[in-house]
N, C-alpha and C positions, 0 to 999 in steps of 0.2 A: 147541257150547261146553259144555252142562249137561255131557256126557259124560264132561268129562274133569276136572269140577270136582272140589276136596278139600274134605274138612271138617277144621278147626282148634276142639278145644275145650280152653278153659282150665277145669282144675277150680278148685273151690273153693268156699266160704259163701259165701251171700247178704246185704245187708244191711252196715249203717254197725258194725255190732259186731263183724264180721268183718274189717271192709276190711284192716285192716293187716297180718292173722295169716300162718305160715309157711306157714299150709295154704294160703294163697292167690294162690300165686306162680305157678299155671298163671293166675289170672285177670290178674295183672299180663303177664304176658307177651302175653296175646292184646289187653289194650288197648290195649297201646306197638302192637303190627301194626294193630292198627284205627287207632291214630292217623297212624302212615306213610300208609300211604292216604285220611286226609282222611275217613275214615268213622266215624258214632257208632251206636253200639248201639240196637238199635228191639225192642222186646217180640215175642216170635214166638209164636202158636199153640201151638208144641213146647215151652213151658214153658221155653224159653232166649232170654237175648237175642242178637242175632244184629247182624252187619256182613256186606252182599255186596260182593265187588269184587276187585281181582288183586291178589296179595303176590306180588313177585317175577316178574309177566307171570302166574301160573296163575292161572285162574278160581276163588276159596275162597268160602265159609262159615268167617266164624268165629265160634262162639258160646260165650258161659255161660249153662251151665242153672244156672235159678233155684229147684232147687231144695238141701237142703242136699248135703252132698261125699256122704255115705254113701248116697245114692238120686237119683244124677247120669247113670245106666244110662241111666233111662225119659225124660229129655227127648232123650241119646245118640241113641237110637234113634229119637223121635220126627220130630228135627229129619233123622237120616239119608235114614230114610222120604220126607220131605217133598221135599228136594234130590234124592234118588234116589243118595246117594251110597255106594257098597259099601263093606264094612267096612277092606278095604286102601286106600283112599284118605283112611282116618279116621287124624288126629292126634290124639293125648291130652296134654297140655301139664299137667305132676304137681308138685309137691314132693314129693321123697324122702328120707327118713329116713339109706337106709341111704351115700346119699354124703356127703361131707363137706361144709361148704357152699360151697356158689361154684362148685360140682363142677357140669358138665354132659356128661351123656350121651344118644345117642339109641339106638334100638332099636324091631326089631317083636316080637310077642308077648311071653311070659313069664308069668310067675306076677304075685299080686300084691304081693307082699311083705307082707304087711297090711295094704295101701291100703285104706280101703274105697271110695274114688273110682273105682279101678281094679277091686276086685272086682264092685263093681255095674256097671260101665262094660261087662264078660268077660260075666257075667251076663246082662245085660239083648241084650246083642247077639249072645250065644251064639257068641264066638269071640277068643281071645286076640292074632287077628294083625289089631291095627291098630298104628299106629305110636308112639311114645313122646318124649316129649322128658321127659326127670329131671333136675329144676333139684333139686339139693343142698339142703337145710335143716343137715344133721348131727343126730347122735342127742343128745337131751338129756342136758343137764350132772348129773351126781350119780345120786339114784337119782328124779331126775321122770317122771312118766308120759309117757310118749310120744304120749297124749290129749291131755293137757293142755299140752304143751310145742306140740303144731302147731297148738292154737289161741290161742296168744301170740304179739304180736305180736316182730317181726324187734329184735333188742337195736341199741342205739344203734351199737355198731360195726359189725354186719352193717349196718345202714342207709347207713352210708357207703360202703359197696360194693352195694348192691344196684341204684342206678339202670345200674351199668355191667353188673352179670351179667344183670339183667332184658334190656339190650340186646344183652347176647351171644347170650341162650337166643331171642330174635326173631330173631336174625341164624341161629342156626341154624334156628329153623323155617323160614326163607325159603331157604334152601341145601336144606332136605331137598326141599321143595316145586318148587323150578327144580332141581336136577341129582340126589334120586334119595337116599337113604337112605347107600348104602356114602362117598360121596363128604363129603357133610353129616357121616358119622361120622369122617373123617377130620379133618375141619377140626375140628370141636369136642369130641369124647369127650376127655376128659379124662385 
Protein backbone atom coordinates (compact mmCIF):
# COMPACT_ATOMS: atom_id res chain seq x y z
CA UNK A 1 0.00 0.00 0.00
CA UNK A 2 2.81 2.65 1.05
CA UNK A 3 3.97 2.06 -2.61
CA UNK A 4 1.49 3.55 -4.20
CA UNK A 5 0.67 6.21 -1.93
CA UNK A 6 0.38 10.34 -3.15
CA UNK A 7 1.26 13.22 -1.46
CA UNK A 8 -1.35 16.26 -1.59
CA UNK A 9 0.14 19.67 -0.35
CA UNK A 10 -1.71 22.75 0.15
CA UNK A 11 0.51 25.77 0.16
CA UNK A 12 0.12 28.60 2.13
CA UNK A 13 0.83 31.00 5.78
CA UNK A 14 0.79 29.67 8.81
CA UNK A 15 -1.22 31.15 11.59
CA UNK A 16 -4.75 33.02 12.31
CA UNK A 17 -3.32 36.23 10.41
CA UNK A 18 -3.14 34.49 7.48
CA UNK A 19 -6.15 32.28 7.65
CA UNK A 20 -8.37 34.03 5.28
CA UNK A 21 -5.64 35.45 2.51
CA UNK A 22 -5.56 34.49 -1.43
CA UNK A 23 -2.37 33.13 -0.88
CA UNK A 24 -4.09 30.56 1.08
CA UNK A 25 -6.44 28.73 -1.15
CA UNK A 26 -4.05 25.51 -1.52
CA UNK A 27 -4.58 25.27 2.34
CA UNK A 28 -8.39 25.59 2.03
CA UNK A 29 -8.57 23.02 -0.50
CA UNK A 30 -6.57 20.23 1.29
CA UNK A 31 -8.89 20.92 4.55
CA UNK A 32 -12.25 20.54 2.74
CA UNK A 33 -10.30 16.76 1.49
CA UNK A 34 -9.24 16.13 5.16
CA UNK A 35 -12.69 16.90 6.09
CA UNK A 36 -14.28 14.26 3.40
CA UNK A 37 -12.49 11.76 5.05
CA UNK A 38 -13.30 12.30 8.59
CA UNK A 39 -9.62 13.22 9.31
CA UNK A 40 -7.87 16.19 11.32
CA UNK A 41 -4.49 17.56 11.00
CA UNK A 42 -1.81 16.25 13.60
CA UNK A 43 1.75 18.01 13.85
CA UNK A 44 4.30 16.04 11.93
CA UNK A 45 8.15 15.88 12.55
CA UNK A 46 8.43 17.35 8.76
CA UNK A 47 7.54 20.55 9.86
CA UNK A 48 3.83 20.18 8.22
CA UNK A 49 0.72 19.10 9.57
CA UNK A 50 -0.50 16.24 8.04
CA UNK A 51 -3.94 13.87 7.45
CA UNK A 52 -3.37 9.97 6.44
CA UNK A 53 -6.15 8.02 4.79
CA UNK A 54 -7.74 7.54 1.12
CA UNK A 55 -9.33 10.46 -1.09
CA UNK A 56 -11.11 8.92 -3.68
CA UNK A 57 -10.03 4.89 -2.64
CA UNK A 58 -5.91 6.14 -3.09
CA UNK A 59 -3.74 5.83 -0.22
CA UNK A 60 -2.59 10.05 0.49
CA UNK A 61 -0.77 12.21 2.71
CA UNK A 62 -2.11 15.35 2.79
CA UNK A 63 -0.12 17.99 4.38
CA UNK A 64 0.69 21.92 5.20
CA UNK A 65 3.78 22.92 5.95
CA UNK A 66 4.00 25.04 8.62
CA UNK A 67 6.29 26.96 7.64
CA UNK A 68 5.69 30.37 5.69
CA UNK A 69 4.67 30.09 1.56
CA UNK A 70 8.21 31.27 0.52
CA UNK A 71 10.37 28.40 2.29
CA UNK A 72 7.38 25.60 2.04
CA UNK A 73 10.27 23.41 -0.31
CA UNK A 74 12.02 22.04 3.05
CA UNK A 75 9.05 20.49 4.97
CA UNK A 76 7.96 19.46 0.80
CA UNK A 77 10.74 17.36 0.92
CA UNK A 78 10.91 16.49 4.51
CA UNK A 79 7.44 15.03 4.68
CA UNK A 80 8.15 13.31 1.08
CA UNK A 81 11.32 11.66 2.54
CA UNK A 82 9.40 10.48 5.35
CA UNK A 83 6.24 8.69 3.21
CA UNK A 84 8.71 7.50 0.78
CA UNK A 85 6.84 9.29 -1.73
CA UNK A 86 8.60 10.18 -5.31
CA UNK A 87 8.31 13.49 -6.59
CA UNK A 88 5.43 12.42 -9.54
CA UNK A 89 3.26 11.21 -7.11
CA UNK A 90 3.56 14.75 -5.41
CA UNK A 91 0.36 17.22 -5.66
CA UNK A 92 0.92 21.07 -5.13
CA UNK A 93 -2.39 22.60 -4.51
CA UNK A 94 -1.25 26.84 -5.41
CA UNK A 95 -3.29 30.11 -5.84
CA UNK A 96 -2.39 31.69 -8.99
CA UNK A 97 -2.12 34.94 -9.91
CA UNK A 98 -1.94 34.55 -13.36
CA UNK A 99 -5.64 32.86 -13.95
CA UNK A 100 -8.61 34.70 -13.49
CA UNK A 101 -10.45 33.83 -10.36
CA UNK A 102 -12.52 30.97 -10.03
CA UNK A 103 -10.27 29.65 -12.86
CA UNK A 104 -9.03 26.00 -12.26
CA UNK A 105 -6.44 24.30 -13.88
CA UNK A 106 -4.14 21.25 -13.39
CA UNK A 107 -0.74 20.46 -14.77
CA UNK A 108 2.69 18.56 -14.25
CA UNK A 109 5.87 20.69 -14.12
CA UNK A 110 6.44 24.13 -15.43
CA UNK A 111 8.05 27.09 -14.36
CA UNK A 112 7.13 29.21 -11.53
CA UNK A 113 5.46 31.92 -12.55
CA UNK A 114 6.79 33.90 -9.52
CA UNK A 115 5.39 31.67 -6.92
CA UNK A 116 7.63 31.69 -4.55
CA UNK A 117 5.52 28.45 -2.96
CA UNK A 118 6.38 26.82 -6.05
CA UNK A 119 9.90 28.15 -6.69
CA UNK A 120 10.99 26.73 -3.23
CA UNK A 121 8.64 23.67 -3.63
CA UNK A 122 11.21 23.11 -7.79
CA UNK A 123 14.12 24.07 -5.37
CA UNK A 124 14.10 22.23 -2.58
CA UNK A 125 13.14 18.96 -4.45
CA UNK A 126 15.31 19.49 -7.30
CA UNK A 127 12.71 18.89 -10.01
CA UNK A 128 9.63 20.60 -11.75
CA UNK A 129 7.55 17.52 -12.50
CA UNK A 130 5.16 17.07 -9.67
CA UNK A 131 1.67 17.78 -10.29
CA UNK A 132 -0.33 21.22 -9.99
CA UNK A 133 -3.73 22.16 -9.12
CA UNK A 134 -4.09 26.42 -9.90
CA UNK A 135 -6.89 27.66 -8.07
CA UNK A 136 -7.34 31.24 -9.76
CA UNK A 137 -7.06 34.32 -7.38
CA UNK A 138 -6.79 37.12 -10.60
CA UNK A 139 -4.17 39.79 -10.86
CA UNK A 140 -4.65 42.62 -8.65
CA UNK A 141 -7.01 45.53 -9.31
CA UNK A 142 -5.22 49.02 -10.30
CA UNK A 143 -1.54 49.27 -9.80
CA UNK A 144 -1.36 47.04 -6.20
CA UNK A 145 1.38 44.96 -5.56
CA UNK A 146 0.97 41.62 -6.27
CA UNK A 147 2.69 41.04 -2.63
CA UNK A 148 0.44 42.60 -0.95
CA UNK A 149 -2.75 41.71 -2.83
CA UNK A 150 -2.14 37.53 -2.00
CA UNK A 151 -1.70 38.47 1.31
CA UNK A 152 -5.27 39.90 1.56
CA UNK A 153 -7.83 38.50 2.37
CA UNK A 154 -10.65 37.05 -0.57
CA UNK A 155 -13.15 40.48 -1.10
CA UNK A 156 -16.79 40.00 0.06
CA UNK A 157 -17.89 38.83 -3.56
CA UNK A 158 -15.20 36.42 -4.15
CA UNK A 159 -16.30 34.89 -0.64
CA UNK A 160 -19.63 34.11 -2.00
CA UNK A 161 -18.25 32.03 -4.42
CA UNK A 162 -15.34 30.65 -2.94
CA UNK A 163 -17.02 27.66 -0.62
CA UNK A 164 -18.16 26.24 -4.24
CA UNK A 165 -14.61 26.75 -6.14
CA UNK A 166 -12.73 25.47 -2.96
CA UNK A 167 -15.12 22.26 -3.55
CA UNK A 168 -14.54 22.17 -7.17
CA UNK A 169 -10.57 22.47 -6.86
CA UNK A 170 -11.08 19.19 -4.09
CA UNK A 171 -13.27 17.57 -6.50
CA UNK A 172 -10.46 17.89 -8.88
CA UNK A 173 -7.70 16.70 -6.74
CA UNK A 174 -9.62 13.54 -6.18
CA UNK A 175 -10.21 12.96 -10.06
CA UNK A 176 -6.46 13.59 -10.61
CA UNK A 177 -5.67 11.08 -7.76
CA UNK A 178 -8.42 8.10 -8.82
CA UNK A 179 -8.20 8.26 -12.81
CA UNK A 180 -4.78 10.11 -13.80
CA UNK A 181 -3.94 13.68 -14.61
CA UNK A 182 -5.19 13.99 -18.65
CA UNK A 183 -8.65 12.71 -17.47
CA UNK A 184 -8.84 15.24 -14.23
CA UNK A 185 -7.62 17.91 -16.87
CA UNK A 186 -10.46 17.35 -18.89
CA UNK A 187 -13.13 17.59 -16.48
CA UNK A 188 -11.95 20.76 -14.79
CA UNK A 189 -9.24 23.08 -16.69
CA UNK A 190 -10.98 25.75 -17.46
Amino acid sequence: MADDRQLVVGLGNPGPRYAGNRHNAGFFVVDLLAERIGGRFKAHRGRCDVVEGRVAGVPVVLAKPKSYMNESGGPIVAISRFYKVPVERITVVHDELDLPFGTLRLKRGGGDGGHNGLRSATSALGSKEYARVRFGIGRPPGRQDPAEYVLRDFSAAERKELDYLVDRAADAVEALLAQGLEVAQNKFND
